[in-house]
VOBAVEX-895499 format. One record per residue: residue number from 0; residue in three letters; chain; x, y, z of N, C-alpha, C, O in turn. Coordinates in nm, 3 decimals, decimal comma. Layout:
<rodrens>
RODREN pos code unit     n_u     n_v     n_w    ca_u    ca_v    ca_w     c_u     c_v     c_w     o_u     o_v     o_w
RODREN NUM  ALA    A       X       Y       Z       X       Y       Z       X       Y       Z       X       Y       Z
...
</rodrens>
This chain:
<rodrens>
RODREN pos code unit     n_u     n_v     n_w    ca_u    ca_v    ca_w     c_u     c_v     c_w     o_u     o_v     o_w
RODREN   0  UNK    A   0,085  -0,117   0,000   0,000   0,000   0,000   0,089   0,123   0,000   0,181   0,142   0,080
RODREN   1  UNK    A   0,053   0,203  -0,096   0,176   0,317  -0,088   0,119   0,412   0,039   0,007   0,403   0,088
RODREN   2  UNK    A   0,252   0,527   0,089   0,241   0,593   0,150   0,144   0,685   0,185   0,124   0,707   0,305
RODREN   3  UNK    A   0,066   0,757   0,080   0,002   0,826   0,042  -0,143   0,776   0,122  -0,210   0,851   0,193
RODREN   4  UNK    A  -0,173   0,637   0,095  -0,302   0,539   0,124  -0,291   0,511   0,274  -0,394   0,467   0,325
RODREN   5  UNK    A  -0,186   0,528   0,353  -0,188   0,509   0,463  -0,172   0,585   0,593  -0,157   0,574   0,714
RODREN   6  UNK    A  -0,192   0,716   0,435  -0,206   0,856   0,569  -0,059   0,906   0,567  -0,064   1,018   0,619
RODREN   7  UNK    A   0,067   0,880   0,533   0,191   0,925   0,517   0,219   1,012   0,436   0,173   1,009   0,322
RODREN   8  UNK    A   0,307   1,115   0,481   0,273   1,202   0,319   0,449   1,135   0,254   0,518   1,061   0,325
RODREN   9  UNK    A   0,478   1,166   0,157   0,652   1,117   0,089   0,742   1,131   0,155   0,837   1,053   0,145
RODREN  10  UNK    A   0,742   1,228   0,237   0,891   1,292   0,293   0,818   1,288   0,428   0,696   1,301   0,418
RODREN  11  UNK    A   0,882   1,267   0,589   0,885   1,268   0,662   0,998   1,251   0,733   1,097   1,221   0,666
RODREN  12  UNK    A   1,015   1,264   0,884   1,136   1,238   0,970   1,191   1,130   0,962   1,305   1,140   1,005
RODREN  13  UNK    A   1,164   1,020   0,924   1,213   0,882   0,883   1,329   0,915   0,754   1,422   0,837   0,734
RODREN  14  UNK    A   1,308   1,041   0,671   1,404   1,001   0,561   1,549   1,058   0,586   1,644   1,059   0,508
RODREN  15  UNK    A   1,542   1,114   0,740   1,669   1,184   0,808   1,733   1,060   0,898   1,852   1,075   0,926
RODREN  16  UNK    A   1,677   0,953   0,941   1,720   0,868   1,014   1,824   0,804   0,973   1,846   0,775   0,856
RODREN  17  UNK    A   1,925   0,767   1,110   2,078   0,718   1,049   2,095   0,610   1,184   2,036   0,630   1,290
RODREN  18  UNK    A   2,179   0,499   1,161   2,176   0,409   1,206   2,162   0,262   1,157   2,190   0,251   1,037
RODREN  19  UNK    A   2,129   0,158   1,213   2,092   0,020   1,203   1,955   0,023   1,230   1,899   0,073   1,328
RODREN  20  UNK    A   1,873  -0,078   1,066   1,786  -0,104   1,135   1,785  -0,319   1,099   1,855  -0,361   1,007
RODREN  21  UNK    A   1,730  -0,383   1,155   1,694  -0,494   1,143   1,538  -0,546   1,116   1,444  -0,553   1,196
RODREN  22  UNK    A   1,543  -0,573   1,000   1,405  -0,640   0,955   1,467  -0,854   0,973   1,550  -0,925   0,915
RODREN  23  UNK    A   1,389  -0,870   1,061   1,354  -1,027   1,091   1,257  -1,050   0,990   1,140  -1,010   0,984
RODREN  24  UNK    A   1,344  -1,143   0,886   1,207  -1,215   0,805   1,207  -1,162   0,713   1,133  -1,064   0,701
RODREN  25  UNK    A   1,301  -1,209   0,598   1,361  -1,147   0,479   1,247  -1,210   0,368   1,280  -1,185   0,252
RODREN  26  UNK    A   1,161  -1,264   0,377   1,028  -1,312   0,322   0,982  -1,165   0,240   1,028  -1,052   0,246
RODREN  27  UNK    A   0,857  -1,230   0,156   0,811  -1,148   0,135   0,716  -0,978   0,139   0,699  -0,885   0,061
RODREN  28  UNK    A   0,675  -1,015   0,282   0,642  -0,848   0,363   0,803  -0,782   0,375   0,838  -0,671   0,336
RODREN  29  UNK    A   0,887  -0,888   0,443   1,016  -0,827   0,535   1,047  -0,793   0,316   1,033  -0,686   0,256
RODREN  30  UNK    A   1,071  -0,872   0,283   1,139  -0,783   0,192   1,087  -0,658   0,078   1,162  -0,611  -0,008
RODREN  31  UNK    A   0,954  -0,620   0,097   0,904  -0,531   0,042   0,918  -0,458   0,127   0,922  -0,350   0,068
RODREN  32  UNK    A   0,934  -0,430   0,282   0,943  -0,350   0,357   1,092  -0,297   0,327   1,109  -0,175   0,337
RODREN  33  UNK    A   1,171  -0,355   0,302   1,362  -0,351   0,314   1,381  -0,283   0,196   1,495  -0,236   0,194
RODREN  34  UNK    A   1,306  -0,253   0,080   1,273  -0,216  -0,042   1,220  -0,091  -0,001   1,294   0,004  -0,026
RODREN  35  UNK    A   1,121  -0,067   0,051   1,079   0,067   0,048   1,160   0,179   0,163   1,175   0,301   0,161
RODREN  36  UNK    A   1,214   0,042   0,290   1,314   0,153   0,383   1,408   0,209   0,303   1,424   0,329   0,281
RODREN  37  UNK    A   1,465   0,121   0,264   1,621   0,186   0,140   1,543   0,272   0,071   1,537   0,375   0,137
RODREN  38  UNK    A   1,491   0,280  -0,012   1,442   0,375  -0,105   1,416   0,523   0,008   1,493   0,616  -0,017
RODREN  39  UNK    A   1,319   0,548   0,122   1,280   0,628   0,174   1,358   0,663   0,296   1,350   0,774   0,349
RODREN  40  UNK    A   1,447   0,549   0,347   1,563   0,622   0,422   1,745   0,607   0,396   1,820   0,530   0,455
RODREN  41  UNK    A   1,786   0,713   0,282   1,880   0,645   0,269   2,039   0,650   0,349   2,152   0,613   0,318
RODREN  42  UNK    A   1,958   0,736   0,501   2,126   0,690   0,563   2,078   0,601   0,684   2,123   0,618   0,797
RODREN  43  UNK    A   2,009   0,531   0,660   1,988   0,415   0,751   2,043   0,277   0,730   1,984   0,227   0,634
RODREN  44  UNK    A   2,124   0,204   0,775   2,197   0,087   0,706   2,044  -0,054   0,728   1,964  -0,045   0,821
RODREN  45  UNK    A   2,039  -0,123   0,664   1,955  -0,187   0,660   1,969  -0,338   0,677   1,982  -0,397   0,570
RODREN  46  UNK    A   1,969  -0,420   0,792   2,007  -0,576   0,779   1,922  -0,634   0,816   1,844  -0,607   0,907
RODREN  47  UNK    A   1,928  -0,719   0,749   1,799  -0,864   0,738   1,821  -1,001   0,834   1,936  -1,033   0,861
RODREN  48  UNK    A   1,741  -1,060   0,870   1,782  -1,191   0,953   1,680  -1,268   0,918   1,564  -1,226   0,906
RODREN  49  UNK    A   1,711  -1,374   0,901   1,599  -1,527   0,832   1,682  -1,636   0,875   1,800  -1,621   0,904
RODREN  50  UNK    A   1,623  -1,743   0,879   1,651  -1,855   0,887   1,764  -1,928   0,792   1,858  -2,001   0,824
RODREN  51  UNK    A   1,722  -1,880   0,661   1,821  -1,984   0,551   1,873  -1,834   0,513   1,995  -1,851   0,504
RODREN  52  UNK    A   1,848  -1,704   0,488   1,862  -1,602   0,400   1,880  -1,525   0,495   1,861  -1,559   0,612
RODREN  53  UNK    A   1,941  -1,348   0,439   1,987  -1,259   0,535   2,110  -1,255   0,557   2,196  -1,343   0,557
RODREN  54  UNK    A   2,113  -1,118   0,582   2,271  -1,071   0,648   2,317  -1,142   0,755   2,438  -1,157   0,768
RODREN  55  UNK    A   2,231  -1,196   0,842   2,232  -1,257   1,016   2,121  -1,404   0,972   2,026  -1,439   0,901
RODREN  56  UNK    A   2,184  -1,433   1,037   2,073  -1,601   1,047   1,994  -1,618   1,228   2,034  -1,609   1,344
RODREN  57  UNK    A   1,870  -1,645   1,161   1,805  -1,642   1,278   1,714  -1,735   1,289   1,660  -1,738   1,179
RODREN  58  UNK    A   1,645  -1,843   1,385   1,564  -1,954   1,383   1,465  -1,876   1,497   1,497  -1,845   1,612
RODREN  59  UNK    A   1,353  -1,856   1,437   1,272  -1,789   1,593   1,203  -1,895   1,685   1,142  -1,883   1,791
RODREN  60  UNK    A   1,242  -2,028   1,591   1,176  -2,131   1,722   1,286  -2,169   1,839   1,268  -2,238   1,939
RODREN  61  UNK    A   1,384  -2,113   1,802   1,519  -2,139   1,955   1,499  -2,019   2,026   1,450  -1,942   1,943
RODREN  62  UNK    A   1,506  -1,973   2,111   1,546  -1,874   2,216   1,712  -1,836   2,230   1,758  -1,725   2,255
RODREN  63  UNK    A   1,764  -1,921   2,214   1,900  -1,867   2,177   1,963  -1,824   2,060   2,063  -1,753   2,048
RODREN  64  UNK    A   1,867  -1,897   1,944   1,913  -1,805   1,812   1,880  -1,655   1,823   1,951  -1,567   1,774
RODREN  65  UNK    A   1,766  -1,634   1,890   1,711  -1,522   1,868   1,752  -1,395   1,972   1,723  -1,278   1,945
RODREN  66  UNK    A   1,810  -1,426   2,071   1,905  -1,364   2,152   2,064  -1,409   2,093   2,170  -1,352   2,118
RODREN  67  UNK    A   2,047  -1,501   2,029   2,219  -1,431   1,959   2,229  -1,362   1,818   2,332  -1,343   1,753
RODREN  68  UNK    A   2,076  -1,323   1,777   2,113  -1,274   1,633   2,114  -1,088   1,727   2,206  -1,009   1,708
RODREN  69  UNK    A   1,995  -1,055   1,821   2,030  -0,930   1,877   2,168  -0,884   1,896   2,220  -0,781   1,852
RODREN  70  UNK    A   2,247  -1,025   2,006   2,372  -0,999   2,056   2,440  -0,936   1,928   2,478  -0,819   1,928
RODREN  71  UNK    A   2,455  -1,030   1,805   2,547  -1,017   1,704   2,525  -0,881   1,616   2,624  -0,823   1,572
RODREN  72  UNK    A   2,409  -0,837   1,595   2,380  -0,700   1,540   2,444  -0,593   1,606   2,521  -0,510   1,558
RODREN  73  UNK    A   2,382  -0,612   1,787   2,479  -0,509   1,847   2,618  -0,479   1,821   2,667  -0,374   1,780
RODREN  74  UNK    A   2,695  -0,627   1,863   2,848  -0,626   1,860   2,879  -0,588   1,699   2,958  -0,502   1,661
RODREN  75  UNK    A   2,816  -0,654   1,635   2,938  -0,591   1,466   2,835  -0,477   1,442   2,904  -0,444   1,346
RODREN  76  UNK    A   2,737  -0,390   1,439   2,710  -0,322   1,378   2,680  -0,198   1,473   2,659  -0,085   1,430
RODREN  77  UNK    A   2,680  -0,229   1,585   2,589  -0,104   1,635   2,466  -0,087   1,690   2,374  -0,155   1,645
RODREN  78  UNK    A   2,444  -0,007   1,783   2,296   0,059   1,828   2,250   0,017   1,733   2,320   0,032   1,632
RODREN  79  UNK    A   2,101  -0,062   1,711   2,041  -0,040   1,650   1,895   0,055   1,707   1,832   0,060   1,813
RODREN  80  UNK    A   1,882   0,144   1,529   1,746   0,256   1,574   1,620   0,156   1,557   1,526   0,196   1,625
RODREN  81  UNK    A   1,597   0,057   1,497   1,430   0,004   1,487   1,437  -0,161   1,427   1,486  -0,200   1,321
RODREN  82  UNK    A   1,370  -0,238   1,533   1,374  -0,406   1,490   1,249  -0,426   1,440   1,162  -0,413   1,527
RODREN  83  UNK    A   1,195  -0,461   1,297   1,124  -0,495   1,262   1,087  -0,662   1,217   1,128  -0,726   1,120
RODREN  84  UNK    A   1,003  -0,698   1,317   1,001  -0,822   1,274   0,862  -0,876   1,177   0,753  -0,857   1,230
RODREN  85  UNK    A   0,864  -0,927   1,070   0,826  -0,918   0,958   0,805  -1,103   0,919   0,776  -1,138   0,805
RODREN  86  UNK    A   0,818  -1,164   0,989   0,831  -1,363   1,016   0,707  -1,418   0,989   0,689  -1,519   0,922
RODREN  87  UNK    A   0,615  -1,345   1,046   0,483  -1,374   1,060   0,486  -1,537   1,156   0,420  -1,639   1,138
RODREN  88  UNK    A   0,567  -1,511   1,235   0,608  -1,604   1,336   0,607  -1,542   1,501   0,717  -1,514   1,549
RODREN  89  UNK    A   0,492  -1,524   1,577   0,477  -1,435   1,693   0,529  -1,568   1,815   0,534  -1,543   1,935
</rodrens>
């Protein structure tokens, strides 16, 4: 749904944002979402985490994958500004 349809106008404070963000769930929402962040924020670095795919590998049915893909974002990349998880796995 474009921006426009969801009440957003094109340009907002999001396209100034700088940092890490992490989209969980490089699938198809997570990756139309990772598509439109890059496009609309471009000094935000953008990394992905999935199971088989992604910058980071992540299994959300362990508890320790999923506290070591956080750990590992922190340590090599940084603060991250926003975790989007996108799995459709709650």
């Amino acid at each position: 749904m474009p921006a426009s349809e969801m009440g957003m106008a094109s340009a907002g404070p999001w396209t100034e944002w700088q940092g890490e963000a992490l989209i969980i769930g490089p699938g198809g929402s997570g990756a139309a979402l990772t598509a439109e962040l890059a496009r609309r924020t471009p000094c935000l670095r953008l990394l992905t985490a999935g199971r088989h795919r992604g910058d980071l590998r992540v299994d959300l049915e362990r508890e320790d994958s999923v506290v070591a893909v956080g750990f590992d974002a922190r340590q090599r990349r940084g603060v991250l500004r926003v975790v989007l998880v996108c799995s459709g796995w709650l």
